[in-house]
N, CA, C and O atoms as a GROMACS GRO file, in nm:
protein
  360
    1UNK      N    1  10.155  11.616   7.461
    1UNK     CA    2  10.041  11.526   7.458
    1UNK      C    3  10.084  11.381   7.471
    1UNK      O    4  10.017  11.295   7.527
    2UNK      N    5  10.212  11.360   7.409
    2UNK     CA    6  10.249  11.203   7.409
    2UNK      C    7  10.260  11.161   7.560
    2UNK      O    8  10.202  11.062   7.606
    3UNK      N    9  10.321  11.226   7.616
    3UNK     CA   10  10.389  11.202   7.754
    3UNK      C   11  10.223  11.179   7.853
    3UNK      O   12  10.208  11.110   7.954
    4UNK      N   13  10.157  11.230   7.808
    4UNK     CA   14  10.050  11.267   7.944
    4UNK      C   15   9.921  11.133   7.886
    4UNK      O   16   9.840  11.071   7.955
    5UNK      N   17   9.949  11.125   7.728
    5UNK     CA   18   9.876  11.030   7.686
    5UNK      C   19   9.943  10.939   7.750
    5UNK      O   20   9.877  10.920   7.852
    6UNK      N   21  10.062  10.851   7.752
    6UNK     CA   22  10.139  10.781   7.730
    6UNK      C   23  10.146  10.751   7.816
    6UNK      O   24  10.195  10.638   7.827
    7UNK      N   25  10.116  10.806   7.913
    7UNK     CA   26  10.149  10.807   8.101
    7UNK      C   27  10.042  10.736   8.167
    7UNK      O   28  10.041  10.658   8.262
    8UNK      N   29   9.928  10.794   8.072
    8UNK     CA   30   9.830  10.717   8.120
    8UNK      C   31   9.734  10.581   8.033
    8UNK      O   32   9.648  10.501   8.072
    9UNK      N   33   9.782  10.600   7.939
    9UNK     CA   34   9.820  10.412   7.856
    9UNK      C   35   9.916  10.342   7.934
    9UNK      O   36   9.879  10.237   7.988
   10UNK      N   37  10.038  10.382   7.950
   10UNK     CA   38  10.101  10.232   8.089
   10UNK      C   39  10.072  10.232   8.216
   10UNK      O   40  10.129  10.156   8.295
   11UNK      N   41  10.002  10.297   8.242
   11UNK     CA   42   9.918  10.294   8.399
   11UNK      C   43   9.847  10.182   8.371
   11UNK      O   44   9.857  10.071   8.425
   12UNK      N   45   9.759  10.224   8.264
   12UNK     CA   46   9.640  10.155   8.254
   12UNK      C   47   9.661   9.989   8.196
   12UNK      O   48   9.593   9.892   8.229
   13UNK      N   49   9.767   9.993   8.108
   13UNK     CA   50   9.795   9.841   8.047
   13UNK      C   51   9.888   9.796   8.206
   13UNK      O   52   9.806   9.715   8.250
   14UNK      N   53   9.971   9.799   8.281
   14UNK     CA   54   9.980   9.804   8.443
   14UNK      C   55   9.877   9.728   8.479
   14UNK      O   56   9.867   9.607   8.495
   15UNK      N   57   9.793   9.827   8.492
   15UNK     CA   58   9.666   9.754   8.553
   15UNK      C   59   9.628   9.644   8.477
   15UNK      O   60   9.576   9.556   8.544
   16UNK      N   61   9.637   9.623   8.372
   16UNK     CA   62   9.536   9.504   8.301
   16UNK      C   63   9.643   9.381   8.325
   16UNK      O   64   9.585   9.274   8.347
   17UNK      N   65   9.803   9.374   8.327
   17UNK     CA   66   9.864   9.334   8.324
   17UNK      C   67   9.889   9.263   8.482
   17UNK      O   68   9.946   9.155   8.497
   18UNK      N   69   9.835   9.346   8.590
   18UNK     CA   70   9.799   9.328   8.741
   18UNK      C   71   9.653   9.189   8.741
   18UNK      O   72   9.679   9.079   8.788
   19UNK      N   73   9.530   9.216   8.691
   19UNK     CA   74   9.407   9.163   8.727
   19UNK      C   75   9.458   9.046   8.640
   19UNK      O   76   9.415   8.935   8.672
   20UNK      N   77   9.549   9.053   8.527
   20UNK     CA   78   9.544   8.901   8.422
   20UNK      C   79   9.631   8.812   8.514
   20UNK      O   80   9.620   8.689   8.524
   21UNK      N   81   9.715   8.886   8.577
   21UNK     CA   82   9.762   8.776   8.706
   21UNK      C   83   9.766   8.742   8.797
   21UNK      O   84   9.856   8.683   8.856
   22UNK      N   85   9.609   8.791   8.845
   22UNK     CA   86   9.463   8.745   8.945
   22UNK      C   87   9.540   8.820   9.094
   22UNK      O   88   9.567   8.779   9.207
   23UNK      N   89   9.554   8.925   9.033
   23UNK     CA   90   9.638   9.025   9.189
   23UNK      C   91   9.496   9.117   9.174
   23UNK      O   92   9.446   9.145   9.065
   24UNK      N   93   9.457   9.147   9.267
   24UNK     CA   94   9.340   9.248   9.328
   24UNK      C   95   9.412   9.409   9.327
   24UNK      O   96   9.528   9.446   9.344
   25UNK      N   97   9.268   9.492   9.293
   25UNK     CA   98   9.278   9.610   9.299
   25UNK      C   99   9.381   9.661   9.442
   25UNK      O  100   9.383   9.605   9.551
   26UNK      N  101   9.469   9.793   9.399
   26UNK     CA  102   9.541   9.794   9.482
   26UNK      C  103   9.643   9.715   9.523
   26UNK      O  104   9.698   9.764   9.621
   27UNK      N  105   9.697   9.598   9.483
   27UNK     CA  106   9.783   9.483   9.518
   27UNK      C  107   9.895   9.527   9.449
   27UNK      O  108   9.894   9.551   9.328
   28UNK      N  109  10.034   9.545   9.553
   28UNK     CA  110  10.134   9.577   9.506
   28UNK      C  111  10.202   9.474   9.346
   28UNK      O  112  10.186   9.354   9.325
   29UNK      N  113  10.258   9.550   9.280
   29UNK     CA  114  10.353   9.450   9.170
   29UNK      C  115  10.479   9.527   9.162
   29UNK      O  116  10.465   9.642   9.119
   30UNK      N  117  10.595   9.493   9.193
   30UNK     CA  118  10.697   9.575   9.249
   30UNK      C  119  10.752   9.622   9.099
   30UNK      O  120  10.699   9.550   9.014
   31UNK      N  121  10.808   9.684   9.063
   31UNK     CA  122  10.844   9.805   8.921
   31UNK      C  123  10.737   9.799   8.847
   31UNK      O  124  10.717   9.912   8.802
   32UNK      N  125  10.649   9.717   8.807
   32UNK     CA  126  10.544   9.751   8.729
   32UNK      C  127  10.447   9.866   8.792
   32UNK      O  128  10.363   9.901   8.710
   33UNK      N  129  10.440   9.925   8.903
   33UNK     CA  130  10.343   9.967   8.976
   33UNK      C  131  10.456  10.120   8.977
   33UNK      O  132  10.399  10.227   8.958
   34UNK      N  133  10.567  10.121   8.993
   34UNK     CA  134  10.670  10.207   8.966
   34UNK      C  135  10.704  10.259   8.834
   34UNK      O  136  10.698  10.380   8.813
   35UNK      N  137  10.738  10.178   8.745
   35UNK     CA  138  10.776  10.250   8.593
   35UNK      C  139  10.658  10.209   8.444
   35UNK      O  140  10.686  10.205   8.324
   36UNK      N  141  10.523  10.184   8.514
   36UNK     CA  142  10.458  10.140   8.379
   36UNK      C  143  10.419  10.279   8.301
   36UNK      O  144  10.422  10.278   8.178
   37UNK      N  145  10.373  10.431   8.391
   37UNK     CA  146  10.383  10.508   8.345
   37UNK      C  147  10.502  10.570   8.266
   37UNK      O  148  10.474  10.628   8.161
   38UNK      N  149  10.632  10.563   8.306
   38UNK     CA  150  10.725  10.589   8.201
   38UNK      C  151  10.739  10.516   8.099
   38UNK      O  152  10.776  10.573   7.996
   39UNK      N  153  10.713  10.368   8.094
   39UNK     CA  154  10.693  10.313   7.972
   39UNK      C  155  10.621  10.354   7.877
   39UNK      O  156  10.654  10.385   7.762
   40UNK      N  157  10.483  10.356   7.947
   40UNK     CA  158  10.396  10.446   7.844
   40UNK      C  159  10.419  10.541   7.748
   40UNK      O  160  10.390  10.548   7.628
   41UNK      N  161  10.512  10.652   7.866
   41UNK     CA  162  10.505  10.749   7.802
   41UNK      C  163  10.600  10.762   7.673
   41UNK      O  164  10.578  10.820   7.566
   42UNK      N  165  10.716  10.685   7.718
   42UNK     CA  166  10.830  10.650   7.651
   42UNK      C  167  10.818  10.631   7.474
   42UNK      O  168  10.861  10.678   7.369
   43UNK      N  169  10.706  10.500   7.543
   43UNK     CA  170  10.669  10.419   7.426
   43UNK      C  171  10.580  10.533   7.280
   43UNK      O  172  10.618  10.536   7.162
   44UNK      N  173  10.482  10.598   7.328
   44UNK     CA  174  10.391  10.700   7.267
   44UNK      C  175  10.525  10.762   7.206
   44UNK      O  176  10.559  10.749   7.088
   45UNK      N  177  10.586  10.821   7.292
   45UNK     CA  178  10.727  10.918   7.232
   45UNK      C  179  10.771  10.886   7.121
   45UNK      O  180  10.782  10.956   7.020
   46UNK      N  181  10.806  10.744   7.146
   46UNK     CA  182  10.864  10.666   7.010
   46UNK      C  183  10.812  10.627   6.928
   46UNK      O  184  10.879  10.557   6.852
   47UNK      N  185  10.664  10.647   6.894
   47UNK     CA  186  10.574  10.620   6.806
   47UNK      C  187  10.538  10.739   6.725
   47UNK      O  188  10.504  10.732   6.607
   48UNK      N  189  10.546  10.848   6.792
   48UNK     CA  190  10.468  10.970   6.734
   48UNK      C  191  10.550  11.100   6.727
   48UNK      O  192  10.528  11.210   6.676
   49UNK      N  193  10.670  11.040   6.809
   49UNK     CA  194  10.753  11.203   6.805
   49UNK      C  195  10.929  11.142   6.847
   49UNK      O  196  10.997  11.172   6.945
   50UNK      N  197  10.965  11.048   6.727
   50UNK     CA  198  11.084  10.965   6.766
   50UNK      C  199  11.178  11.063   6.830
   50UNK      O  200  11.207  11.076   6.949
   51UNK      N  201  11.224  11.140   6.706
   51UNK     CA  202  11.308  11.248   6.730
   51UNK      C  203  11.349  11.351   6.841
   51UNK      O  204  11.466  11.379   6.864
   52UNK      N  205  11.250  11.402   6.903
   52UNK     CA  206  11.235  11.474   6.997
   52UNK      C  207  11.239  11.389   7.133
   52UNK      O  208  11.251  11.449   7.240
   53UNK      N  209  11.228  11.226   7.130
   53UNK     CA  210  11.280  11.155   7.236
   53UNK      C  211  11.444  11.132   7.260
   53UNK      O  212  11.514  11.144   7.360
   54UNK      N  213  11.483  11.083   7.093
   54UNK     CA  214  11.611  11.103   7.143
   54UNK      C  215  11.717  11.221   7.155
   54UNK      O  216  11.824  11.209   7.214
   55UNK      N  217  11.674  11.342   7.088
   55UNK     CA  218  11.691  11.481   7.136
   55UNK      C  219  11.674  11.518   7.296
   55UNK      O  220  11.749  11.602   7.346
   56UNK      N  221  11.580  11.455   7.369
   56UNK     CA  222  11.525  11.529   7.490
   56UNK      C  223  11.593  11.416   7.577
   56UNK      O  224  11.619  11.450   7.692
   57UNK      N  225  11.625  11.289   7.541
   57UNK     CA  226  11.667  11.171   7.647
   57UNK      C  227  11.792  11.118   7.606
   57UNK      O  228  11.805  11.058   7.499
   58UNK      N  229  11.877  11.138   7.680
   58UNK     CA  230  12.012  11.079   7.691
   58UNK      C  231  12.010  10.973   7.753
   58UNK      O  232  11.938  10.966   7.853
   59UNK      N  233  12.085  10.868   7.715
   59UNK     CA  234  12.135  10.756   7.794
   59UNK      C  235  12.084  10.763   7.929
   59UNK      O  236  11.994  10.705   7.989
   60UNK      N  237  12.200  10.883   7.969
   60UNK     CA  238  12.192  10.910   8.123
   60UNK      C  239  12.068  10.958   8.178
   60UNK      O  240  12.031  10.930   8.292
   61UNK      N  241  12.013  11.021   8.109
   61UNK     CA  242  11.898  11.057   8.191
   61UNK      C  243  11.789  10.952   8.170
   61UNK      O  244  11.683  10.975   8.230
   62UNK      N  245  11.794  10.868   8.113
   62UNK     CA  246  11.667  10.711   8.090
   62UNK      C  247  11.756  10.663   8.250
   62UNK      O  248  11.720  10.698   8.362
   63UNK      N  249  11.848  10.597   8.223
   63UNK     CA  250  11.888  10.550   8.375
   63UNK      C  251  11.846  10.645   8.478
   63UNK      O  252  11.769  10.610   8.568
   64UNK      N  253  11.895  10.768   8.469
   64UNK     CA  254  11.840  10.815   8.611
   64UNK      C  255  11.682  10.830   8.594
   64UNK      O  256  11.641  10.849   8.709
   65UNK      N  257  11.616  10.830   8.542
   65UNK     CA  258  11.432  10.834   8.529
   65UNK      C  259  11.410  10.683   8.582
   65UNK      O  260  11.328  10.643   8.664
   66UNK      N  261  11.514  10.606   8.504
   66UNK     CA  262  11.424  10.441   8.560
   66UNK      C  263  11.492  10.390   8.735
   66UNK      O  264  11.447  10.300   8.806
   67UNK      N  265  11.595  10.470   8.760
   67UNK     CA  266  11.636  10.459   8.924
   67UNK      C  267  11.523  10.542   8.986
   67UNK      O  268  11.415  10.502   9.029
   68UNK      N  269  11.576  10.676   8.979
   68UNK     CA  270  11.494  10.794   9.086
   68UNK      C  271  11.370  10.730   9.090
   68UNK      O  272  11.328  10.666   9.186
   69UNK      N  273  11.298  10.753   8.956
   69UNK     CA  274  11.127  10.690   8.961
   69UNK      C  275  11.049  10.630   9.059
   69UNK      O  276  10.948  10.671   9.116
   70UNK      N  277  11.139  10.481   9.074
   70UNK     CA  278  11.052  10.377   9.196
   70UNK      C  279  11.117  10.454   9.334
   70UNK      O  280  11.051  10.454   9.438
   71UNK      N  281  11.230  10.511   9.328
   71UNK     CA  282  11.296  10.562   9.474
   71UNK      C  283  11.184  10.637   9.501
   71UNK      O  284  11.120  10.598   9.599
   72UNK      N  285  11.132  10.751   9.434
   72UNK     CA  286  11.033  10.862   9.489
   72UNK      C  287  10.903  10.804   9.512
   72UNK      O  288  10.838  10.816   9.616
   73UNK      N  289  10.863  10.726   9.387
   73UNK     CA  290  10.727  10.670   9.402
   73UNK      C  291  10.711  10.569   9.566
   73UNK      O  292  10.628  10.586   9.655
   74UNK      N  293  10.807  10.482   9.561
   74UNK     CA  294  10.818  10.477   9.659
   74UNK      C  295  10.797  10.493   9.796
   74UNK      O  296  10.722  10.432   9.873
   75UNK      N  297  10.926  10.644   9.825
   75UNK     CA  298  10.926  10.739   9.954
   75UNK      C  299  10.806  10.822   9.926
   75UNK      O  300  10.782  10.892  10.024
   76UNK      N  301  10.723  10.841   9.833
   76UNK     CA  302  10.603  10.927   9.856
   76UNK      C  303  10.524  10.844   9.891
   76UNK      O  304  10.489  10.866  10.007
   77UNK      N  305  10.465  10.733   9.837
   77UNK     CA  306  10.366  10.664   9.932
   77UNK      C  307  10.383  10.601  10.061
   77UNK      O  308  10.287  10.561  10.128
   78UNK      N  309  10.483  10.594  10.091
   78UNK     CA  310  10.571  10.556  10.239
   78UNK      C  311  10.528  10.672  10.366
   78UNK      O  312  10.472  10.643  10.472
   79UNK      N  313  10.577  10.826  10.314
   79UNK     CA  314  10.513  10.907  10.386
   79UNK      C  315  10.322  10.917  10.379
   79UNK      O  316  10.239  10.906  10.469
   80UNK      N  317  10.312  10.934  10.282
   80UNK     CA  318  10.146  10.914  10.275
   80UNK      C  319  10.127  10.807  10.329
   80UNK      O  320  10.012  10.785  10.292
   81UNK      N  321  10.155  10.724  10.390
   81UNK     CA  322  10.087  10.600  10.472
   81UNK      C  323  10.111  10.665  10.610
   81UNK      O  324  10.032  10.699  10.698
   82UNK      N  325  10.266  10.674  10.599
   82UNK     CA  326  10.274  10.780  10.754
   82UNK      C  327  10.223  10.844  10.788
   82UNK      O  328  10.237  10.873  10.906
   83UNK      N  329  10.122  10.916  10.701
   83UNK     CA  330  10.055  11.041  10.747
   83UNK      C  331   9.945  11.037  10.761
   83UNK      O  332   9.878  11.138  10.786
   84UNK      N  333   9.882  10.888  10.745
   84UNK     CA  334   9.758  10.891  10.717
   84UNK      C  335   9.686  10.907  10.610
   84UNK      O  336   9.565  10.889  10.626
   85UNK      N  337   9.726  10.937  10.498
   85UNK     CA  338   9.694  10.972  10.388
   85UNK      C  339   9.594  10.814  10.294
   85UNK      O  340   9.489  10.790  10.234
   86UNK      N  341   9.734  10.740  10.346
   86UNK     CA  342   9.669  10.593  10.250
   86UNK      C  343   9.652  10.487  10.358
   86UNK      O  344   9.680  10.503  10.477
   87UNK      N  345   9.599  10.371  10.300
   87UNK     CA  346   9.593  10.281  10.403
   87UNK      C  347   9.703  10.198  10.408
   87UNK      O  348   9.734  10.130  10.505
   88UNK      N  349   9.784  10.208  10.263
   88UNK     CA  350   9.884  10.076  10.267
   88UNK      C  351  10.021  10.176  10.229
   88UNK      O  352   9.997  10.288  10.183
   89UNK      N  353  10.166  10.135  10.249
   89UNK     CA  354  10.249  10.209  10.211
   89UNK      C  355  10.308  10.165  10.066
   89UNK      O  356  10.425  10.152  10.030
   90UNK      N  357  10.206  10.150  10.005
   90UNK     CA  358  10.267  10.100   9.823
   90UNK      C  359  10.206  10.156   9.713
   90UNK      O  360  10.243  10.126   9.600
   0.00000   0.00000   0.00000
């Protein structure tokens, strides 16, 4: 529940954090637009279920979540623009 709550509390503070600095719906913000959902989720983790974050997350795997993350988010909306899917590739 934390993770999916959590995921979608830093989306959403993202967004509020986007319009307070008069950027328009849809308007790229480069890693905020990439890792606000792992923050989120992160953050919930560490509020409500410490233990089982640092049980489940190693060092290494926070670095590779905060690299891979924007790489995929990224190359997936890159192809979805290619494909027609979106209008913008971000």
């Amino acid at each position: 529940f934390c993770l999916s709550a959590g995921a979608m509390l830093g989306d959403l503070l993202g967004s509020l954090i986007k319009r307070r600095v008069g950027l328009k719906r849809g308007a790229p913000l480069p890693l905020v637009d990439q890792l606000d959902f792992v923050a989120g989720a992160w953050l919930l983790l560490l509020v409500f279920a410490r233990d089982w974050f640092f049980a489940a997350f190693s060092l290494g795997v926070v670095i590779a979540v905060l690299i891979i993350t924007p790489l995929l988010h990224l190359s997936a909306n890159y192809i979805a623009f290619k494909m027609g899917k979106k209008k913008v590739p971000w």
